[in-house]
N, C-alpha and C positions, 0 to 999 in steps of 0.2 A: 585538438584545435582550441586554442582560447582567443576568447572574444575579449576585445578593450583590452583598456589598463587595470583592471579591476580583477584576473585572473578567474575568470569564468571558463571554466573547461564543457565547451559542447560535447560532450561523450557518447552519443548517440543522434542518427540527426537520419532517417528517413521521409526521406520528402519529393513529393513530384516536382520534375524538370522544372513547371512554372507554376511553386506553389503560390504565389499570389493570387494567379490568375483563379485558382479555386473556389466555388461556391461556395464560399462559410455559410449563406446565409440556410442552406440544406445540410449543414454538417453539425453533427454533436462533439461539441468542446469538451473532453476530460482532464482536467489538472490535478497532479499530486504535488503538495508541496511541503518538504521539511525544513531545518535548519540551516542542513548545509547542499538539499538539490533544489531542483526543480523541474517536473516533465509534463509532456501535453503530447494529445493525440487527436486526430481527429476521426469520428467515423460519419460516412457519406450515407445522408439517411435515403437517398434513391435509389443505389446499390445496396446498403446494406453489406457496408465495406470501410473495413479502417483502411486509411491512404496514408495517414504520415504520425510521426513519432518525434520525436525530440527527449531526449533529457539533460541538462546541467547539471554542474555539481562544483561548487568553490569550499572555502574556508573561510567560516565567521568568528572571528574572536570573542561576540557578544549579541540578542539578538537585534542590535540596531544595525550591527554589520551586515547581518542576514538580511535583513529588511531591505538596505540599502542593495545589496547585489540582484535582490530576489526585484525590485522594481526597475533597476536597468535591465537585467531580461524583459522584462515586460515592456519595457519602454523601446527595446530591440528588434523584438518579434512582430513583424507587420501583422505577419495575420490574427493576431491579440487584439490589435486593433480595431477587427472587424467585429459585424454582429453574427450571432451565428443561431442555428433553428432551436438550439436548445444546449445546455453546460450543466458539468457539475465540478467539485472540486473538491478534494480529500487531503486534508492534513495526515502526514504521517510522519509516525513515532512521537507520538505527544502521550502524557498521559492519561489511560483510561480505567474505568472501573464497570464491572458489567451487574447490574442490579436487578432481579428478578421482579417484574412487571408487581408482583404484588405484594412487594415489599418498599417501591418503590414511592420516594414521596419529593417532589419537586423542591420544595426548602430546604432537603437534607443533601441536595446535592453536593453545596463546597465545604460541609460538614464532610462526608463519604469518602469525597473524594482527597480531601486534603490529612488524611488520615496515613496516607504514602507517601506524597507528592507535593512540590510548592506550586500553587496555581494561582492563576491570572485569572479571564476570559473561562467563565463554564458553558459547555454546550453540550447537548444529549442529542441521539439518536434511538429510534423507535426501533427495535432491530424486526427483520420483516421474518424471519426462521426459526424462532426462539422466542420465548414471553418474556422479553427483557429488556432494557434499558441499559444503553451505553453513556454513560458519565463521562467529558473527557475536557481538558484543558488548554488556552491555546493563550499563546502572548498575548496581553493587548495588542502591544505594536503592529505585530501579524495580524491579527482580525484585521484592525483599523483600516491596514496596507489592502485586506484580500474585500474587504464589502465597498474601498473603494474604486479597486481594480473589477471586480468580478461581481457588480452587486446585487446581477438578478441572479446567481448561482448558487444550486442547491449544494449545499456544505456537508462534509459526513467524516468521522472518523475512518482511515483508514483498518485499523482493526473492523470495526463494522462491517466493512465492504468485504473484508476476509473472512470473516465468518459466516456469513449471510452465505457466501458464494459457496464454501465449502459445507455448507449442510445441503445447502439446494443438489448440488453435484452427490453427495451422497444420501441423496432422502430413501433408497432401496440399500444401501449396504448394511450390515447389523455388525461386522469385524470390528472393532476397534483400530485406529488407524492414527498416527501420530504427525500432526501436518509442522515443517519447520519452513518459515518464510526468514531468509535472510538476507541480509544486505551491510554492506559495508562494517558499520560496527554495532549491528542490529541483528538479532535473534527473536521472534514470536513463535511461540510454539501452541498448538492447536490439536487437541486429542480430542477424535471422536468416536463416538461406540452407541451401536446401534439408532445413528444418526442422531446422536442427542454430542451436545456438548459437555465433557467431563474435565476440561481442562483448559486453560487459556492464562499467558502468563509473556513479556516481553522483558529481555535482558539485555544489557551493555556488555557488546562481546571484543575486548580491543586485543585479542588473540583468538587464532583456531583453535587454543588448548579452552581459551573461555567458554569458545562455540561450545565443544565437548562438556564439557564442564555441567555448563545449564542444560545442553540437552538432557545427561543422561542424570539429572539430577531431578529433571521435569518428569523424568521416567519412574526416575524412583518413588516419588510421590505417589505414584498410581499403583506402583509393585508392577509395573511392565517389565518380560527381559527383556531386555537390549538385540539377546540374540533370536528372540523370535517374532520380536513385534514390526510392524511396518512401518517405514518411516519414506513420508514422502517428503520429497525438498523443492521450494518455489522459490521464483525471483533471481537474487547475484550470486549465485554458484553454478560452478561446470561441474564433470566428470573432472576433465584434468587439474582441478583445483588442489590445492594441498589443503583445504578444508575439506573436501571429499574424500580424498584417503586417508586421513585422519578419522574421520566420523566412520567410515568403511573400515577401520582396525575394529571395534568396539560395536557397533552395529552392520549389523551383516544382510538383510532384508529391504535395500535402499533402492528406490525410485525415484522417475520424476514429476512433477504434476503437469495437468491440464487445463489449458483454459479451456471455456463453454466451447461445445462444437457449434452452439447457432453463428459461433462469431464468425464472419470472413476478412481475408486480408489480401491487400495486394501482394503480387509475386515478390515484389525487393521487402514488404513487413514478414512473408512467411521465412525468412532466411531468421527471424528471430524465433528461436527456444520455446518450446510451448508450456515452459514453465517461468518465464520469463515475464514481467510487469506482468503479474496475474492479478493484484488489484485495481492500476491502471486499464488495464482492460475491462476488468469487470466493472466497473462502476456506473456502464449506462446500464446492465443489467437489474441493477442495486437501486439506480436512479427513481 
């Protein structure tokens, strides 16, 4: 379904009969937003229940493009409109750098970080699992747009939120376990062993041979085999994907992930994958 003249494709859209009518003013707002999506969910803090989802997704040729699509959504969605008991909002796939708390020094940030990457807008996160510092970069344009859409909302890199989530979820396992979140033409891959973090790295994957490619190249780094290491997959991949039997020629050991079990969901949200918006989800946890 696309919305306006503006080619915004709703590509996910669970929502109560009459979601207007619903008490935001009890529900926690989560936004993730990149270049070219945008999604929100809400959970109902009296139940202790996510009720509704949304994500977009268009084509920006530059990020003023983005900007401009990403504020008619917002100008779109009533219930944006409202106030709500508590938000937060995660940029994702921007660039980030992860800094070990005691190496860490506030001036050397767009020094660090611009060492990779061309950056605008620097912003850090305190990571809550790990003694360290997330470094990470965002448009002006984007801030400008998002503090003044969203401007009592607490902000966080999306890698953050994935990390954070995935050590808390494995604070008792000692295996080494290789986590890949992907999405469209996005690869982050996530190795952990003995609940520590040993690896973290985010790749431009615009083929499943790419996918491959960086996986098993993130692997080699570490001298993982392929053929006996775990590899768990979160987010925009199926079984029946031709990324999945791809990845499943060369690693043989594949799984899916979990979101937290404290989460609940209505009967039309549990028809979604529970490896599925695993950031999106996790973020009031992270919050």
């Amino acid at each position: 379904m696309e919305t306006g003249a503006s080619n915004i494709l709703l590509k996910i859209n669970f929502s109560p009969s009459s979601p207007n009518n619903l008490l935001t003013e009890k529900c926690h707002l989560s936004v993730e937003i990149g270049l070219n999506n945008f999604s929100y969910c809400l959970f109902d803090t009296l139940t202790f229940t996510y009720i509704l989802l949304k994500k977009f997704e268009f084509q920006a040729k530059d990020i003023k493009e983005s900007c401009e699509k990403i504020t008619n959504i917002i100008a779109s969605e009533d219930l944006l409109q409202k106030e709500f008991y508590s938000s937060s909002l995660a940029f994702n796939n921007f660039p980030s750098t992860l800094v070990p708390t005691p190496f860490y020094k506030e001036e050397k940030n767009r020094e660090i970080l611009s060492f990779n990457h061309e950056i605008e807008e620097v912003l850090t996160d305190k990571m809550h699992q790990m003694d360290a510092v997330n470094i990470y970069s965002v448009p002006t344009e984007l801030l400008n747009l998002i503090n003044k859409s969203f401007p009592n909302t607490q902000k966080k890199c999306n890698s953050s939120i994935l990390i954070d989530q995935l050590l808390l979820q494995n604070e008792k396992t000692e295996k080494t376990i290789v986590y890949a979140s992907i999405e469209k033409k996005n690869l982050e891959v996530c190795v952990l062993s003995e609940n520590k973090l040993e690896f973290h790295n985010s790749f431009t994957t615009d083929t499943k041979e790419d996918l491959l490619y960086f996986l098993l190249f993130s692997m080699e780094q570490l001298g993982l085999s392929p053929e006996k290491t775990e590899l768990v997959l979160l987010d925009d991949i199926l079984k029946s994907d031709e990324k999945y039997n791809l990845l499943y020629e060369y690693v043989r050991n594949i799984s899916f992930g979990n979101r937290s079990e404290n989460l609940n969901f209505t009967k039309e949200l549990e028809s979604i994958k529970s490896h599925q918006y695993f950031c999106l989800f996790s973020q009031l946890l992270c919050a």
